[in-house]
VMD Tcl script that builds the backbone (N, CA, C; Angstrom):
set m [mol new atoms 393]
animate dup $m
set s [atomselect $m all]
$s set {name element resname resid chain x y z} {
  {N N UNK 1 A 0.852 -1.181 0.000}
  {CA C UNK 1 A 0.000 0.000 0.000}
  {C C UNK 1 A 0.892 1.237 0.000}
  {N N UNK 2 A 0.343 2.366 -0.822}
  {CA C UNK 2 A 1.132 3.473 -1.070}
  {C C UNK 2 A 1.484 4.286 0.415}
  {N N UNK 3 A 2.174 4.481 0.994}
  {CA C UNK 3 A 2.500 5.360 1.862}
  {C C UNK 3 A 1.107 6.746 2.184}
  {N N UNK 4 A 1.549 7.627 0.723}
  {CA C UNK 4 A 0.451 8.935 0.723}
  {C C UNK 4 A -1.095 7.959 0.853}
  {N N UNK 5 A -1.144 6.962 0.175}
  {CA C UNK 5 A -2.686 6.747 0.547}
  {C C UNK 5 A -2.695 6.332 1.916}
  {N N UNK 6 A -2.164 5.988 2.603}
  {CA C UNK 6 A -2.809 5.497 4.362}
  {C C UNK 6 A -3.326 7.153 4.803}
  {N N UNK 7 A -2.356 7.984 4.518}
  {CA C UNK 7 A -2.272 8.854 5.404}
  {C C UNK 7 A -3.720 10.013 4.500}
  {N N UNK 8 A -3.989 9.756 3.748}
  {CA C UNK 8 A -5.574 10.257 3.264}
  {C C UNK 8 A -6.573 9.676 3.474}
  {N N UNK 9 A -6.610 8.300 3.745}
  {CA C UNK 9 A -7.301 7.563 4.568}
  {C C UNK 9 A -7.897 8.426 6.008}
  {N N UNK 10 A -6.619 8.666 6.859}
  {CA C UNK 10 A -6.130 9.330 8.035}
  {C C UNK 10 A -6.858 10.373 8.478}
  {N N UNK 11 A -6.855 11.575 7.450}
  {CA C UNK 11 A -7.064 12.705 7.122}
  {C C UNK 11 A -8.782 12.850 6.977}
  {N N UNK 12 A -9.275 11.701 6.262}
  {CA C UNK 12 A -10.852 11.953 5.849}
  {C C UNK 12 A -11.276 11.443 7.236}
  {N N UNK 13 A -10.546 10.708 7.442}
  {CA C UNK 13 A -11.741 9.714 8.923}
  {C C UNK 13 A -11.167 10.926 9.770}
  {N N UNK 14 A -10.308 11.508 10.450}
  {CA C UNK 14 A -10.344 12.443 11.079}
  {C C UNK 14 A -11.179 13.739 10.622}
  {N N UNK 15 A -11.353 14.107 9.344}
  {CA C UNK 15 A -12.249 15.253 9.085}
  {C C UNK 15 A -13.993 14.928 10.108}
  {N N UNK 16 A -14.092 13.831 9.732}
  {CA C UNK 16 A -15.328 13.011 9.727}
  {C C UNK 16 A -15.690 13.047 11.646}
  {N N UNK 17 A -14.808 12.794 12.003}
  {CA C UNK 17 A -14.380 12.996 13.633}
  {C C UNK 17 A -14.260 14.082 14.527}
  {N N UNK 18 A -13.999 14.867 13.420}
  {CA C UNK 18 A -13.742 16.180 13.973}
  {C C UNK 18 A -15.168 17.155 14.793}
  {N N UNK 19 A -14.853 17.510 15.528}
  {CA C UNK 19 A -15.831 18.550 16.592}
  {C C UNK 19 A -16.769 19.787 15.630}
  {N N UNK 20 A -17.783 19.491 15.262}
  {CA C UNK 20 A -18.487 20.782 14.426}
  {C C UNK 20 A -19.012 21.711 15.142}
  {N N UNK 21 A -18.344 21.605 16.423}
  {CA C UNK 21 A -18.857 23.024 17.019}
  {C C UNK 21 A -17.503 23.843 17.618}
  {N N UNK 22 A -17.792 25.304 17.670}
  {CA C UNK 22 A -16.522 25.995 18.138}
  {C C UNK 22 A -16.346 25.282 20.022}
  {N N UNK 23 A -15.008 25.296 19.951}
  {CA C UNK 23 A -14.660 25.312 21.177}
  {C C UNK 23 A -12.927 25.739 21.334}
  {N N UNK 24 A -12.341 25.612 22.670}
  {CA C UNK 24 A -11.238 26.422 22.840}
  {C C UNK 24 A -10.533 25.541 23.907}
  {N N UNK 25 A -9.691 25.245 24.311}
  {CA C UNK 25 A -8.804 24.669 25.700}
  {C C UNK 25 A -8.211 25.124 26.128}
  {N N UNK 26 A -7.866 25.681 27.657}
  {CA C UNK 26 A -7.009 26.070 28.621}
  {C C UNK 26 A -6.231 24.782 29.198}
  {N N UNK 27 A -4.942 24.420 28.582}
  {CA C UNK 27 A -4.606 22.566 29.494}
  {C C UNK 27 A -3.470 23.593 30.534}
  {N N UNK 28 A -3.760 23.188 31.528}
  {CA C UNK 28 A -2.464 23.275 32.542}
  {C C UNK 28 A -2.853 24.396 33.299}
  {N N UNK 29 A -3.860 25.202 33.177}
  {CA C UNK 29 A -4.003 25.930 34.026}
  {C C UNK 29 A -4.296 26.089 35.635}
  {N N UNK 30 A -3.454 26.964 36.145}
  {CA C UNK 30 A -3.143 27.087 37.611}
  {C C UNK 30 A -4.290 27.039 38.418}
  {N N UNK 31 A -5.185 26.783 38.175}
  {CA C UNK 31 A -6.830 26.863 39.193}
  {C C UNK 31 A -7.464 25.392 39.507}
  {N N UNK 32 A -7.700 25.398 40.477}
  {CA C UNK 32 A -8.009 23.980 40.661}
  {C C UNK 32 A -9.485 23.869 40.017}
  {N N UNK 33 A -10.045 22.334 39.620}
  {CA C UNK 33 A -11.217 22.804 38.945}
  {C C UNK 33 A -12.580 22.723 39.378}
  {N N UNK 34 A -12.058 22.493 40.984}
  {CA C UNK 34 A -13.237 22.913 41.776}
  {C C UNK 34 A -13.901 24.692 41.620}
  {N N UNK 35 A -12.769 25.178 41.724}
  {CA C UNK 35 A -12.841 26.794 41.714}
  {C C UNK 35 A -13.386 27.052 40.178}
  {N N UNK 36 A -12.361 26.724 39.695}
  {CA C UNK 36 A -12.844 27.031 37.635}
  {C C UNK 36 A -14.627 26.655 37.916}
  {N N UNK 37 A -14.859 25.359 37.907}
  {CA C UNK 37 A -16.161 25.188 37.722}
  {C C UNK 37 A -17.440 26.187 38.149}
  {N N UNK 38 A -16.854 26.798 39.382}
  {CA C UNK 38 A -18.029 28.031 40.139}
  {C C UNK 38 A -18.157 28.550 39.212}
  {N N UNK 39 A -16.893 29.390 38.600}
  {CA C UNK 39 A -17.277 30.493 37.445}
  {C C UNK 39 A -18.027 29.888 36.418}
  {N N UNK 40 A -17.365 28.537 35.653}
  {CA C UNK 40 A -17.703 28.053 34.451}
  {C C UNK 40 A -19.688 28.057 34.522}
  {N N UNK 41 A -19.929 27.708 35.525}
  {CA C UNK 41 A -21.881 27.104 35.484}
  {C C UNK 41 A -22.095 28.430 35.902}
  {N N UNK 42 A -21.867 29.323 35.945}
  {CA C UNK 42 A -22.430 31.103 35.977}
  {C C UNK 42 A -22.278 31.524 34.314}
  {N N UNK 43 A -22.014 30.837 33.190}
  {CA C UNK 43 A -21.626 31.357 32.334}
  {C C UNK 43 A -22.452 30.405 31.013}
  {N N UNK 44 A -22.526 28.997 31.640}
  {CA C UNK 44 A -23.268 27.885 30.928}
  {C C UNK 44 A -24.719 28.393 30.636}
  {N N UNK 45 A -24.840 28.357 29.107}
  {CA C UNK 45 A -26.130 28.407 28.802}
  {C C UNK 45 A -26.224 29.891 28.207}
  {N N UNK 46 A -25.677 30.818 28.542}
  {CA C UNK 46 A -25.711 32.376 27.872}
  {C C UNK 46 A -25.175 32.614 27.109}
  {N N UNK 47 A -25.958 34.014 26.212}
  {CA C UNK 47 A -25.566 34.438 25.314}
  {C C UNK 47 A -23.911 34.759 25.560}
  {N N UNK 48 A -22.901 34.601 23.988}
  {CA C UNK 48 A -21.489 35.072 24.163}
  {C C UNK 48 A -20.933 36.163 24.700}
  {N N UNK 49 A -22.211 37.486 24.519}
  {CA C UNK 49 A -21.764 38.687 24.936}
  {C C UNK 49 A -22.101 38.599 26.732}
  {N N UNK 50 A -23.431 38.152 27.144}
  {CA C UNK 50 A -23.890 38.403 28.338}
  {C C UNK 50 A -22.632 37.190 29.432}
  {N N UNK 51 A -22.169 36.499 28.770}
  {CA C UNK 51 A -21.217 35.566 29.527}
  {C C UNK 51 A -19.732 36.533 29.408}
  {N N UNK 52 A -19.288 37.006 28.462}
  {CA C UNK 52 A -18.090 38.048 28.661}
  {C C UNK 52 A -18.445 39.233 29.765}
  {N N UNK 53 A -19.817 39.917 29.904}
  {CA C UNK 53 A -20.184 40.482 30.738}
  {C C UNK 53 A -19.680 40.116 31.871}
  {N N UNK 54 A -20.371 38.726 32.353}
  {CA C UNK 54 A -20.496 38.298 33.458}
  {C C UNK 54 A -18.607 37.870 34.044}
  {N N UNK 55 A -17.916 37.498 32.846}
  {CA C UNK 55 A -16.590 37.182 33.706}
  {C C UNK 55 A -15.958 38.031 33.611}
  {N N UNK 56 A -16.286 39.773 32.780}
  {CA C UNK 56 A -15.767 40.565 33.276}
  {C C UNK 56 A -15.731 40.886 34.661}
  {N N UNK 57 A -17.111 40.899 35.115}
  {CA C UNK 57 A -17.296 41.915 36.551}
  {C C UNK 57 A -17.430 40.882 37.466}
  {N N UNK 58 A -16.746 39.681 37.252}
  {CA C UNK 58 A -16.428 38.605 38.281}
  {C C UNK 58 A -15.332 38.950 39.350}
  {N N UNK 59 A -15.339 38.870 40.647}
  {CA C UNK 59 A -14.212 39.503 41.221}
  {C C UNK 59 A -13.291 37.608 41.911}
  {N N UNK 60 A -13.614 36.802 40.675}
  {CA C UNK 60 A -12.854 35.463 41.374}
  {C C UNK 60 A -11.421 35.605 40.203}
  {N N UNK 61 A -10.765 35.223 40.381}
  {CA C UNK 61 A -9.391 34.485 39.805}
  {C C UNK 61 A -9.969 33.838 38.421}
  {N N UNK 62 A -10.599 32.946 38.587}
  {CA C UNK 62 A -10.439 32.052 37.073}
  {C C UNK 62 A -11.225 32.625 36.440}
  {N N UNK 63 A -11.949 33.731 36.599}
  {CA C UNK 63 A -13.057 34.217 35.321}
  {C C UNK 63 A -11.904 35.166 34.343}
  {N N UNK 64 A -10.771 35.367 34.624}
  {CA C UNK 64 A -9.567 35.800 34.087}
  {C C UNK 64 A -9.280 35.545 33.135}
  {N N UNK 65 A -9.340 34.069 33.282}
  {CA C UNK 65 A -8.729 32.770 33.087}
  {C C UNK 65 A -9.516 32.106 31.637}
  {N N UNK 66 A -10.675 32.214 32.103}
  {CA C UNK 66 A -11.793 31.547 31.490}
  {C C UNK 66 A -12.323 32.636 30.104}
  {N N UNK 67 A -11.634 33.868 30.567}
  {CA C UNK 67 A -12.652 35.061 29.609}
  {C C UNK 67 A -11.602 34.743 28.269}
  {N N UNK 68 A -10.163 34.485 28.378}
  {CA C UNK 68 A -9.388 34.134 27.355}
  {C C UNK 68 A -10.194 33.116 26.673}
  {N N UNK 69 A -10.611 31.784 27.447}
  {CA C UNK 69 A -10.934 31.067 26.487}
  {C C UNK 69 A -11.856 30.818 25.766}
  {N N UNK 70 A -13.020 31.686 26.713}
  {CA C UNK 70 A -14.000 31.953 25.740}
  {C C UNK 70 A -14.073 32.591 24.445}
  {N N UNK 71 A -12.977 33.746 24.511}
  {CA C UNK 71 A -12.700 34.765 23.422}
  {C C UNK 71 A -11.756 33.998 22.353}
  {N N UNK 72 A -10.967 32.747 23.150}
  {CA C UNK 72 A -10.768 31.747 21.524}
  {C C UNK 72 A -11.919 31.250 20.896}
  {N N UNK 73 A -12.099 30.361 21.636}
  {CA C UNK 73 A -13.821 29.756 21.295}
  {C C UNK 73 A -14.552 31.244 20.326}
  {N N UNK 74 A -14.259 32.110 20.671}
  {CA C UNK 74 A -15.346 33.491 19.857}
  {C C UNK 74 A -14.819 33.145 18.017}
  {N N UNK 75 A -13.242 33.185 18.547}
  {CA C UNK 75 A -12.344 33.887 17.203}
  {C C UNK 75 A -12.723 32.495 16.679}
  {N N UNK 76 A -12.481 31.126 17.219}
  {CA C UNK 76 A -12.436 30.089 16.289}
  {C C UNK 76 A -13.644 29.758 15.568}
  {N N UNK 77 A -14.758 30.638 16.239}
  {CA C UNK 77 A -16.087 30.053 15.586}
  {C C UNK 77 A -16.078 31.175 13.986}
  {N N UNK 78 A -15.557 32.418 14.397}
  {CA C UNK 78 A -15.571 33.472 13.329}
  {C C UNK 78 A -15.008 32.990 12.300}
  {N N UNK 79 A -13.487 32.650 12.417}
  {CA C UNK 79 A -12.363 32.538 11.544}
  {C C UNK 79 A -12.407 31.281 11.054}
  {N N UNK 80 A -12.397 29.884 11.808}
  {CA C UNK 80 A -12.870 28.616 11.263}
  {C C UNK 80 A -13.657 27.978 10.754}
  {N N UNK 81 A -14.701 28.720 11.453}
  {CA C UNK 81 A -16.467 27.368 10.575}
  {C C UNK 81 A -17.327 28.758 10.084}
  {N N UNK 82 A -16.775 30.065 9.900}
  {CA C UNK 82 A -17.528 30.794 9.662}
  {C C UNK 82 A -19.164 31.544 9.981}
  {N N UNK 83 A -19.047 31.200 11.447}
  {CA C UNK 83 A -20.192 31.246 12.413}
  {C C UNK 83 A -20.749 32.967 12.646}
  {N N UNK 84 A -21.823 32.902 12.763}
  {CA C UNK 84 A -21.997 34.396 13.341}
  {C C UNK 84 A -21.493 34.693 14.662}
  {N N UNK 85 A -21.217 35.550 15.542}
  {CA C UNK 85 A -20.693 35.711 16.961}
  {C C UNK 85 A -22.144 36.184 17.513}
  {N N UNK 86 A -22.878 36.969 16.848}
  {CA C UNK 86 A -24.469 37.416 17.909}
  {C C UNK 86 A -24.966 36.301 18.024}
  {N N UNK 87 A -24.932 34.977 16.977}
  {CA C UNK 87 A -26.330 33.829 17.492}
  {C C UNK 87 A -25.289 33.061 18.355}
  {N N UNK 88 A -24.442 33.348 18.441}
  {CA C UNK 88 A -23.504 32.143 19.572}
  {C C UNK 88 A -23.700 32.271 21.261}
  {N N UNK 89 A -23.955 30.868 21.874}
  {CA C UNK 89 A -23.612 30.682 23.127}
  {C C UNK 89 A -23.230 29.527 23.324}
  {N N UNK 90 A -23.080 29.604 24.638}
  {CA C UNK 90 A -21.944 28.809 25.725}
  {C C UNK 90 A -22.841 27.722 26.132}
  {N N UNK 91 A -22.806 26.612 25.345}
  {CA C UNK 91 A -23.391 25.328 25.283}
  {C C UNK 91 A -22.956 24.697 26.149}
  {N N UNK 92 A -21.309 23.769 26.081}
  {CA C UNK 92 A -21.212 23.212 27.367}
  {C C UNK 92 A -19.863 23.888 27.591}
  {N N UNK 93 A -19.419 23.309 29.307}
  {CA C UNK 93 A -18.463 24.147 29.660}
  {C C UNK 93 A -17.831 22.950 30.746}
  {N N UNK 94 A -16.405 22.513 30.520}
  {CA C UNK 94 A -15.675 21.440 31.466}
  {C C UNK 94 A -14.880 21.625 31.967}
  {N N UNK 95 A -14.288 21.497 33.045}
  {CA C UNK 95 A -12.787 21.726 34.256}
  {C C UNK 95 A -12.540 20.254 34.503}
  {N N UNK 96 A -11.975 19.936 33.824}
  {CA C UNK 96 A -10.774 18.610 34.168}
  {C C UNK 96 A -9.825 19.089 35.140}
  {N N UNK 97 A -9.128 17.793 36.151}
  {CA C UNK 97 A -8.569 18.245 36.900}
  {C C UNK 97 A -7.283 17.548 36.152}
  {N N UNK 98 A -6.104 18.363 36.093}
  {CA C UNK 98 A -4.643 18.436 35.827}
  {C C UNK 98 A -3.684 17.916 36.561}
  {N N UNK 99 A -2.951 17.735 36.249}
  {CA C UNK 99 A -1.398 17.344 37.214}
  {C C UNK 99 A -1.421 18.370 38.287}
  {N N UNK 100 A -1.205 17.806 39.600}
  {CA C UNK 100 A -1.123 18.279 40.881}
  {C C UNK 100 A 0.763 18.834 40.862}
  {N N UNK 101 A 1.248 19.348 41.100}
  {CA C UNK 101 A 2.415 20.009 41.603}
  {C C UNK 101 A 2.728 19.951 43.140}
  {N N UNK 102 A 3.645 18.904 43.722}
  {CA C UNK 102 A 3.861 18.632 44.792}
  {C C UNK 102 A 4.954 19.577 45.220}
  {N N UNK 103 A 4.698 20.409 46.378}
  {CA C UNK 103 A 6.004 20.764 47.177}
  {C C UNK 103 A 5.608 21.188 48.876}
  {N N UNK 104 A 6.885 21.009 49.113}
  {CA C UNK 104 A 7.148 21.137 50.447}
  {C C UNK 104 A 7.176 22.362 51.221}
  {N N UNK 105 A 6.310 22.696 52.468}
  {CA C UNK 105 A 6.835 23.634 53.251}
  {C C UNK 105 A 7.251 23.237 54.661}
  {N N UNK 106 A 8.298 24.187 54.825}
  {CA C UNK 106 A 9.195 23.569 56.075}
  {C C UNK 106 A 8.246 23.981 57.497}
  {N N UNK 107 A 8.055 23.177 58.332}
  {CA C UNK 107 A 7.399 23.370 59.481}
  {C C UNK 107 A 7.830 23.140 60.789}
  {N N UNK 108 A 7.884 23.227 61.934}
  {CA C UNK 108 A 8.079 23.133 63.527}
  {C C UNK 108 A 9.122 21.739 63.322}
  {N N UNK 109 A 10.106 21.255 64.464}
  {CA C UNK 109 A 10.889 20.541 64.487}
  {C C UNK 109 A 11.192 19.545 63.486}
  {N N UNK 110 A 11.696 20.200 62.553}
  {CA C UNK 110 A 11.840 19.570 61.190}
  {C C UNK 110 A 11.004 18.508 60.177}
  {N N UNK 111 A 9.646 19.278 60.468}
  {CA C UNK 111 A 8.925 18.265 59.957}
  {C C UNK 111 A 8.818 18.884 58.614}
  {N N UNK 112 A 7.764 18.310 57.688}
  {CA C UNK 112 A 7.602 19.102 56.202}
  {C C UNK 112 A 5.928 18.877 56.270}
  {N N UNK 113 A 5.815 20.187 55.531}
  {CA C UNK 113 A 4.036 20.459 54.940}
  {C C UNK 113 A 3.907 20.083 53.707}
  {N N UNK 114 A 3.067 19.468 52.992}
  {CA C UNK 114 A 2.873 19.567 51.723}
  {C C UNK 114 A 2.038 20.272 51.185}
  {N N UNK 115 A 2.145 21.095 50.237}
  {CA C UNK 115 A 1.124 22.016 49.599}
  {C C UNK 115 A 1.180 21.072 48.311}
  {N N UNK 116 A -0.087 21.230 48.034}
  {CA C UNK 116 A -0.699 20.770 46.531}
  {C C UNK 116 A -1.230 22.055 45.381}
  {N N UNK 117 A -0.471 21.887 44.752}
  {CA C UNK 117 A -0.836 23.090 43.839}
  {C C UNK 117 A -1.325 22.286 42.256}
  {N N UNK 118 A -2.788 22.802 42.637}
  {CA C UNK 118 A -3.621 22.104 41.314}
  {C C UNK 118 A -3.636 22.312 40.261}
  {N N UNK 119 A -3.941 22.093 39.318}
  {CA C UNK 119 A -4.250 22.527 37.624}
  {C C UNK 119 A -5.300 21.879 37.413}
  {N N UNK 120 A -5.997 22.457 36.279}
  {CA C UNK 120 A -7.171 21.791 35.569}
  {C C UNK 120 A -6.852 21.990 34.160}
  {N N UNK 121 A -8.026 21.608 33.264}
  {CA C UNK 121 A -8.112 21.766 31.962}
  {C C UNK 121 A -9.293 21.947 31.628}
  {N N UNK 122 A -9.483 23.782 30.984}
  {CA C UNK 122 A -10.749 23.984 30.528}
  {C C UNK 122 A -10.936 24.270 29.668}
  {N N UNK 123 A -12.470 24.078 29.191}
  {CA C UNK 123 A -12.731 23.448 27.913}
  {C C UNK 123 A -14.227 24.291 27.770}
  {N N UNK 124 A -14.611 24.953 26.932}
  {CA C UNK 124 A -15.135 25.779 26.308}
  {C C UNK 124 A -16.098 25.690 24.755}
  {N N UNK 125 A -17.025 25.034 24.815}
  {CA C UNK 125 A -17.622 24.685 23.689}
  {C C UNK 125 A -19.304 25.839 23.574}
  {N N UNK 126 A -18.633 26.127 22.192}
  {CA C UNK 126 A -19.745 27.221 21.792}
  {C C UNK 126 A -20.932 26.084 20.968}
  {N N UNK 127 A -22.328 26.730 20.417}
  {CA C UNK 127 A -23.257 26.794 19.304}
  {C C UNK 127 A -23.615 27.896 19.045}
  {N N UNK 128 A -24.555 27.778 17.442}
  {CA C UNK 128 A -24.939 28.624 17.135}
  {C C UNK 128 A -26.965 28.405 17.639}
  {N N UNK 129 A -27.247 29.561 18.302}
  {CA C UNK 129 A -28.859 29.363 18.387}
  {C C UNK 129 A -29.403 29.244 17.066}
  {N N UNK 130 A -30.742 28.474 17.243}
  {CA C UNK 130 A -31.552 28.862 15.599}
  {C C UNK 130 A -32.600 29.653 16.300}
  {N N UNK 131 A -32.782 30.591 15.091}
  {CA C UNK 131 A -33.373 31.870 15.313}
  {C C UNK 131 A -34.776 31.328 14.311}
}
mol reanalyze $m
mol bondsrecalc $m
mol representation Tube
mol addrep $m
């Protein structure tokens, strides 16, 4: 079998596979995804603009975090599948939890603390409403 043909094989079944809706990923980010998630379900289900609203005038940490990835999710729906941005919202919304980061703090007669410093991975999937 020809080499170039496996790999067009490859190519169509992955087209075929591929996600037809906009979405965006944050992997590795510093928020655990207990916290991410508060913001994320304040944002699930709304319009694109009224959810940028809302993680603007959020006074938590990951709506920071989260407003980046929504605003990929915006650009990829514009620039990639050629989507409108007014009929778009925030369909579903996921916080995977990430590699933990282990370290030590030094404590009373030489013992050690461990701090856990979390990550998640969030995930950002737009539609378009039908009007």
């Amino acid at each position: 079998m020809a080499r170039g043909h496996r790999s067009q094989i490859k190519k169509e079944r992955n087209a075929e596979n591929r996600e037809k809706r906009p979405f965006a990923v944050h992997k590795y980010a510093r928020i655990s995804d207990r916290k991410a998630r508060i913001v994320l379900e304040q944002i699930k289900g709304k319009d694109v603009d009224m959810a940028l609203g809302i993680l603007k005038y959020s006074p938590r940490y990951g709506s920071d975090l989260i407003e980046k990835v929504l605003k990929s999710a915006i650009a990829n729906a514009e620039h990639n599948l050629d989507m409108d941005t007014s009929a778009l919202f925030v369909e579903e919304v996921i916080a995977d939890q990430g590699p933990t980061f282990k370290r030590i703090q030094p404590r009373a007669r030489g013992m050690a603390f461990r701090i856990n410093k979390r990550t998640s991975h969030i995930t950002v999937i737009l539609n378009e409403r039908e009007v």
